[in-house]
TORVO-660573 format. One record per residue: x, y, z of N, C-alpha, C in turn; residue in three letters; residue number from 0. Coordinates in Angstrom, 3 decimals. Example, Ala and Ser with C-alpha at 12.3 -4.5 7.8 and 13.67 -1.06 7.14 Angstrom:
BEGIN
<tipa <13.190, -5.690, 7.800>, <12.300, -4.500, 7.800>, <13.200, -3.300, 7.800>, ALA, 0>;
<tipa <12.850, -2.250, 7.080>, <13.670, -1.060, 7.140>, <12.900, 0.030, 7.870>, SER, 1>;
***
This chain:
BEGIN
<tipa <102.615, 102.760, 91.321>, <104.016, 102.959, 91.050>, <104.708, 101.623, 91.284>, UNK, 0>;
<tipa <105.102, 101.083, 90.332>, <105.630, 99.790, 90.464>, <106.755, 99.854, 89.122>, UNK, 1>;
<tipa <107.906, 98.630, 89.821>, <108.944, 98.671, 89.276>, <109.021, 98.391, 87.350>, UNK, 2>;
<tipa <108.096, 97.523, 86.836>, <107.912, 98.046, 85.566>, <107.079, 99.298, 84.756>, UNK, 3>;
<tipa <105.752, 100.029, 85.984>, <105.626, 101.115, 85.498>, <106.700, 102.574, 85.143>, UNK, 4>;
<tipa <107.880, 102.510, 86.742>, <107.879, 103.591, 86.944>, <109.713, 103.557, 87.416>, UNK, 5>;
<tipa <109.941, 102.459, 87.312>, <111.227, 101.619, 87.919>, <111.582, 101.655, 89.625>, UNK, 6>;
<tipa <110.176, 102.116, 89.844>, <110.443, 102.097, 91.786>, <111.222, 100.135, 92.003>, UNK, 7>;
<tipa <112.143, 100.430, 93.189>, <112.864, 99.007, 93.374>, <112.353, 98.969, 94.765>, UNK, 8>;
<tipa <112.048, 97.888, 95.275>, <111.674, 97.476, 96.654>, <110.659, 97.412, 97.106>, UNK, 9>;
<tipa <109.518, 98.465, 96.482>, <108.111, 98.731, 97.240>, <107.232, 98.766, 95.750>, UNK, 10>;
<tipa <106.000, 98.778, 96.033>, <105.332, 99.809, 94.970>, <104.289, 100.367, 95.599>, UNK, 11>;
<tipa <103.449, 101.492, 95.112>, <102.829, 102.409, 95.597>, <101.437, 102.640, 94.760>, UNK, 12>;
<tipa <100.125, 103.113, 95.168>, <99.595, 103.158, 94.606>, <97.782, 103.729, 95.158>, UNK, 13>;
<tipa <97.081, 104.026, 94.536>, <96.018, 104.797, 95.555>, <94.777, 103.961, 94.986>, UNK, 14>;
<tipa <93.967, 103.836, 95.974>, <92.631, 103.269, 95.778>, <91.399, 104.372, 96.648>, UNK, 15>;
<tipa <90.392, 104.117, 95.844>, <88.895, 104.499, 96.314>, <88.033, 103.402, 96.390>, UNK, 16>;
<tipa <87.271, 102.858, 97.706>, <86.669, 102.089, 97.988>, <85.385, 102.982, 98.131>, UNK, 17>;
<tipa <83.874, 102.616, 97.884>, <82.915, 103.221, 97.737>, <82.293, 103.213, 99.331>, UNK, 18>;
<tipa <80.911, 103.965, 99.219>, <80.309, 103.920, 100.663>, <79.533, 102.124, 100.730>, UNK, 19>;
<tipa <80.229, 101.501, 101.932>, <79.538, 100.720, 101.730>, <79.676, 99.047, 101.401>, UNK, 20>;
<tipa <81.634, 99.625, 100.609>, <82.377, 98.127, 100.190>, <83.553, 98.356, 101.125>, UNK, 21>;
<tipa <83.784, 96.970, 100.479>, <85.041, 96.173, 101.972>, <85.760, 95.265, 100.539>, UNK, 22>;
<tipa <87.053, 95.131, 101.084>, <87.757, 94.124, 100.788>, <87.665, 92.391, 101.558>, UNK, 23>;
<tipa <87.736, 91.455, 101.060>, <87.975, 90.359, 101.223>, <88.938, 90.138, 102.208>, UNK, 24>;
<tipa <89.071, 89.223, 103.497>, <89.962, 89.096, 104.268>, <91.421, 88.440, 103.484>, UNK, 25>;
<tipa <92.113, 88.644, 103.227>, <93.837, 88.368, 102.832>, <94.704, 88.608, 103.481>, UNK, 26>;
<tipa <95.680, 87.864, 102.783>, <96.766, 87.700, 103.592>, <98.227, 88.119, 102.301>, UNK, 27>;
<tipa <99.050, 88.762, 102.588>, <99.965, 88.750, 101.627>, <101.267, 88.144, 102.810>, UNK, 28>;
<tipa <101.927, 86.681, 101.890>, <103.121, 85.969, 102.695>, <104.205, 86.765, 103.093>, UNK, 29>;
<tipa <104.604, 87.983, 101.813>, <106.100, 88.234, 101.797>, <106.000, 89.714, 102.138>, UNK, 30>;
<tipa <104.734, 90.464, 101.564>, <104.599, 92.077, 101.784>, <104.121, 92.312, 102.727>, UNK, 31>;
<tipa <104.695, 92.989, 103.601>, <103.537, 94.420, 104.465>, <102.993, 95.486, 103.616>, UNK, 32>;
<tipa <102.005, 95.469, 104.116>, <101.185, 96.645, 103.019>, <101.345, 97.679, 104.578>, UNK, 33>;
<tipa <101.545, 98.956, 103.753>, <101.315, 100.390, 104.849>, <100.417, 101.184, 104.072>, UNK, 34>;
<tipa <98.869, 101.736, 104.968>, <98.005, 102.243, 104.471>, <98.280, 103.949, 105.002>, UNK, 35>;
<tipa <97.993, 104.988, 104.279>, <97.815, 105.885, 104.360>, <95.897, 107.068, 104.227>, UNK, 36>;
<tipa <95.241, 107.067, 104.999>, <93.968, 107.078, 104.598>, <93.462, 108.926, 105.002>, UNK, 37>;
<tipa <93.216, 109.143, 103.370>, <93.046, 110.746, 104.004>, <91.423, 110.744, 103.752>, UNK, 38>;
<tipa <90.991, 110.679, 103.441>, <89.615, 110.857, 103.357>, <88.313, 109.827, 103.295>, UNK, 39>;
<tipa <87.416, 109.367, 104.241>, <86.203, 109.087, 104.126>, <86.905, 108.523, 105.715>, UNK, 40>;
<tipa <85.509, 106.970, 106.251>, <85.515, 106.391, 107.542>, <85.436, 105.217, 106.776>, UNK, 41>;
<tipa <86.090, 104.712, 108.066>, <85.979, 102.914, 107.994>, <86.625, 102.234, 109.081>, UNK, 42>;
<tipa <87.124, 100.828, 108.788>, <87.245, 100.077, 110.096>, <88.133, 98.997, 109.226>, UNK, 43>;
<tipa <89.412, 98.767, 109.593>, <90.115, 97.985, 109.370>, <90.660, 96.707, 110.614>, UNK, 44>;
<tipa <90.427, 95.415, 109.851>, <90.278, 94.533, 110.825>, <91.815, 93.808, 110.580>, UNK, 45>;
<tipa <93.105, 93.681, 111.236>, <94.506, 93.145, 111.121>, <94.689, 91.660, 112.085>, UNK, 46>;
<tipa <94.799, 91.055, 111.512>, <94.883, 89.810, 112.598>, <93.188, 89.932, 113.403>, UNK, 47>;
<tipa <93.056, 89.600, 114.727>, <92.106, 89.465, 116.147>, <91.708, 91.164, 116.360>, UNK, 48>;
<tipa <92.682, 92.590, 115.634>, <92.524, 93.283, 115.991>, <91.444, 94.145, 115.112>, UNK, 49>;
<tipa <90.737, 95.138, 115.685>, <90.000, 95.906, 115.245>, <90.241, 97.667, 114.987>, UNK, 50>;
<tipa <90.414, 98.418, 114.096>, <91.115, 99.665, 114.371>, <89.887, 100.882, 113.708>, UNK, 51>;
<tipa <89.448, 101.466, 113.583>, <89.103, 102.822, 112.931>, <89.693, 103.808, 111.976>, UNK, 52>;
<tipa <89.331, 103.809, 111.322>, <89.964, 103.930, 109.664>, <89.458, 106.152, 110.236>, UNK, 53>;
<tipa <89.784, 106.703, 110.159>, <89.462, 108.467, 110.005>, <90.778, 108.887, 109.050>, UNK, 54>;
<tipa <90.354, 110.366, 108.447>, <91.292, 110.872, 107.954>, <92.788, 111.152, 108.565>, UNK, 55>;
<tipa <93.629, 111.022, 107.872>, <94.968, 111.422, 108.537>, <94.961, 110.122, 109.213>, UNK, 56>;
<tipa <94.754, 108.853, 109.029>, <95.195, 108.133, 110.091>, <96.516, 106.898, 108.838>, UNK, 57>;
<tipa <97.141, 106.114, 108.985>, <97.587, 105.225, 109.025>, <97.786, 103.895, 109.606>, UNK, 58>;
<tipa <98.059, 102.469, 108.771>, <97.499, 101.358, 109.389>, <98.987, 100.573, 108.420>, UNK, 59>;
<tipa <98.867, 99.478, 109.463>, <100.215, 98.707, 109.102>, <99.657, 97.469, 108.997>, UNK, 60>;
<tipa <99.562, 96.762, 107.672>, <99.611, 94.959, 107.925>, <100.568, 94.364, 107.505>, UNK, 61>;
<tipa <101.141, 93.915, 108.832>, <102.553, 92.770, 108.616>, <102.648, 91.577, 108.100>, UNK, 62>;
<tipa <103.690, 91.555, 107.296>, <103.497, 90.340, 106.058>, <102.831, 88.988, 107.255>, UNK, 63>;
<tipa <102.354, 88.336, 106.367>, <101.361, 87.213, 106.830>, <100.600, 87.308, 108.090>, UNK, 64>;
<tipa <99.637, 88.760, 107.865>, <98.539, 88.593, 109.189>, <97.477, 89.529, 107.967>, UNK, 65>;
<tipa <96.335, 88.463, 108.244>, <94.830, 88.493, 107.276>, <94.911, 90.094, 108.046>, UNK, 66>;
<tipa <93.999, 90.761, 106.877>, <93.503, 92.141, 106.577>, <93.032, 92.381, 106.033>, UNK, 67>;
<tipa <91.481, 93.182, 106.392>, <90.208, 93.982, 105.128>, <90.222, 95.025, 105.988>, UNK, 68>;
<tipa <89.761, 95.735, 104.843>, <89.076, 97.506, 104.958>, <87.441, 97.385, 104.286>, UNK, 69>;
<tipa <86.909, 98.137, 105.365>, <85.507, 98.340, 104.987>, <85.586, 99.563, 105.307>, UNK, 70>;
<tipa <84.261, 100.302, 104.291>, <84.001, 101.529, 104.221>, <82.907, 101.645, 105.044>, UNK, 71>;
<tipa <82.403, 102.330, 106.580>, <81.224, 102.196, 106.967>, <80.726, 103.853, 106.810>, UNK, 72>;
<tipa <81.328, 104.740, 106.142>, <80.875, 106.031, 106.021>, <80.094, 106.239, 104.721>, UNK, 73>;
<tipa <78.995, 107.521, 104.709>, <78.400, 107.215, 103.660>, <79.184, 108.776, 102.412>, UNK, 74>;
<tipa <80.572, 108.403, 102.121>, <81.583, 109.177, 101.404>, <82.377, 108.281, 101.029>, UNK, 75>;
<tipa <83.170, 108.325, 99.483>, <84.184, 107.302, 100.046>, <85.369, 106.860, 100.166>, UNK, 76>;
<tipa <85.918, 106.053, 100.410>, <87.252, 105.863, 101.567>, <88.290, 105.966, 100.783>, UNK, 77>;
<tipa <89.291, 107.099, 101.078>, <90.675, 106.923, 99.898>, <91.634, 106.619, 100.316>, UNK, 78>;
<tipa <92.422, 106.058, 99.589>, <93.839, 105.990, 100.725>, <94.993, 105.869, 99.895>, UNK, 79>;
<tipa <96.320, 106.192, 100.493>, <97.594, 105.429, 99.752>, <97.856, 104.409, 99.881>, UNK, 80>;
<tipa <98.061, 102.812, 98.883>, <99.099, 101.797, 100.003>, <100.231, 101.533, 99.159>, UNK, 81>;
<tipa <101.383, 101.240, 100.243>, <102.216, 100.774, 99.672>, <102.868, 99.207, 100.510>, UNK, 82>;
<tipa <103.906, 98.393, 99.389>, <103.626, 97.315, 99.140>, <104.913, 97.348, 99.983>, UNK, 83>;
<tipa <105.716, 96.340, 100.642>, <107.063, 96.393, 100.700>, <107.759, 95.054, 100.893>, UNK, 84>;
<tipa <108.567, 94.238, 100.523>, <108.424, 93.928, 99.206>, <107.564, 94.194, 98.053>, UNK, 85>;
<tipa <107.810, 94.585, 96.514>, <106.668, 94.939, 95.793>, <106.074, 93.618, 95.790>, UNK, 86>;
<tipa <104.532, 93.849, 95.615>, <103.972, 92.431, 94.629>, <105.059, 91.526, 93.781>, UNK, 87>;
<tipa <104.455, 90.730, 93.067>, <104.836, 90.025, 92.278>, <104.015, 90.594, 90.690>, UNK, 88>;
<tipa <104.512, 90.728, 90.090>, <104.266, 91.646, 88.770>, <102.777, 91.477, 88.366>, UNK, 89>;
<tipa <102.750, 89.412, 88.264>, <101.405, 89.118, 87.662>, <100.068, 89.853, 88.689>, UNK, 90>;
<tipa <100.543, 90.009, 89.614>, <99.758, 90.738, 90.799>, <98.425, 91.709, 90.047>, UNK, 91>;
<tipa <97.611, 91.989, 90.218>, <96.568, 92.591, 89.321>, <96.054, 93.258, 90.746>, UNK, 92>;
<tipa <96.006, 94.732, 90.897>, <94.895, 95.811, 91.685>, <93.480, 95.092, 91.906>, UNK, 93>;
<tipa <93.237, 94.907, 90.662>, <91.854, 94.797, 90.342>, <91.353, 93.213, 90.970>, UNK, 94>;
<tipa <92.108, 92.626, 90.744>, <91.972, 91.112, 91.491>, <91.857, 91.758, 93.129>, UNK, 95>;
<tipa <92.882, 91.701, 93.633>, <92.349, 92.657, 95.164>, <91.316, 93.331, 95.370>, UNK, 96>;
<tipa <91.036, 94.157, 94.539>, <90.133, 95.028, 95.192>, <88.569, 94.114, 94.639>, UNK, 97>;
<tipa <88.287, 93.227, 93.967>, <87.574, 93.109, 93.382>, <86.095, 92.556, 94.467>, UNK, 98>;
<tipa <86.673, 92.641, 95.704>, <85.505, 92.620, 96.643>, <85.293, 93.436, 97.317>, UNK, 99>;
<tipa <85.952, 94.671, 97.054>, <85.562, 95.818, 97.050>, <84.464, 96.592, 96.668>, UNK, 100>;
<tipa <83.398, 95.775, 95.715>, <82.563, 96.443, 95.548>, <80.787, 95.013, 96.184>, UNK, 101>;
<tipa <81.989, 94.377, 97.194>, <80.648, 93.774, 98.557>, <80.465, 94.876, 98.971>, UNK, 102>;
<tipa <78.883, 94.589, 99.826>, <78.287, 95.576, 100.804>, <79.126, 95.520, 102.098>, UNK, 103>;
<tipa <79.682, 96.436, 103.518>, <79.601, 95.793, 104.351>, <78.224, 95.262, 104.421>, UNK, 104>;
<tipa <77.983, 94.343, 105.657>, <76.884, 93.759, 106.184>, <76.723, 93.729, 107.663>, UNK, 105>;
***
């Protein structure tokens, strides 16, 4: 849900499935906090120095400019809501993000 799909102003919104097994790339977004919403599978999200546990029903906050990945260490896999706040920047592409999403953890 983003402001030229859907005309959301301020945020955008949007759901991903990470498989059993993949992780995202450590990043950093300068201007957005991303807020995760995670209802189904396990994992382990790493925010800054900190380490957290990804379970259903949980939620996770990364504050604009502190590095953040999600790995999937369950063998189901990991869904979640996030939303952006500030939105992205349009040229912004999902698929560019997630696209190390389909590394192994290790």
């Amino acid at each position: 849900m983003t402001e030229h799909e859907m005309g959301a102003v301020g945020f955008a919104a949007g759901m991903h499935i990470m498989e059993p097994g993949g992780m995202n790339q450590m990043h950093v977004h300068e201007k957005q906090q991303e807020a995760m919403y995670f209802y189904s599978g396990r994992g382990i999200a790493r925010v800054g120095d900190e380490e957290f546990e990804i379970v259903p029903e949980s939620f996770l906050l990364a504050p604009a400019g502190v590095p953040h990945q999600i790995c999937n260490i369950g063998d189901e896999p990991l869904k979640f809501v996030w939303i952006y706040c500030p939105p992205l920047p349009e040229h912004y592409s999902q698929e560019t993000y997630h696209q190390g999403a389909s590394e192994q953890v290790k």
